[in-house]
Every structure is written in structure tokens, then in C-alpha cells.
C-alpha positions as a printed Julia matrix, in Angstrom:
18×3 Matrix{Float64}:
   2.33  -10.18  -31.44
   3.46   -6.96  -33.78
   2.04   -9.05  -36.87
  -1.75   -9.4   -35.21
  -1.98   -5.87  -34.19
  -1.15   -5.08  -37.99
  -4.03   -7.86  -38.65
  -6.24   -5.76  -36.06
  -6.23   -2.67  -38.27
  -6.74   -4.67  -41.56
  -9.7    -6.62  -40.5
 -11.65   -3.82  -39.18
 -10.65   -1.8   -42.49
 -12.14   -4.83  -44.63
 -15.51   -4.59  -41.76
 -15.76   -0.89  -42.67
 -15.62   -1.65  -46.69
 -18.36   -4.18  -46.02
């Protein structure tokens, strides 16, 4: 559970980039 909200975060990070 902790490790997909830190995946959460990342992806929308990498949606912002793109």
C-alpha cells in the first residue's frame, strides 16, 4: 500500500513532464 502511494506521486510527476 505505502509503495503505490509513492508510485501515485511519481506517475503524475512523469504526466506533468509530458
Amino acid at each position: 500500500m505505502a509503495i503505490v502511494g509513492d508510485f501515485k506521486p511519481a506517475i503524475i510527476g512523469l504526466n506533468g513532464v509530458l
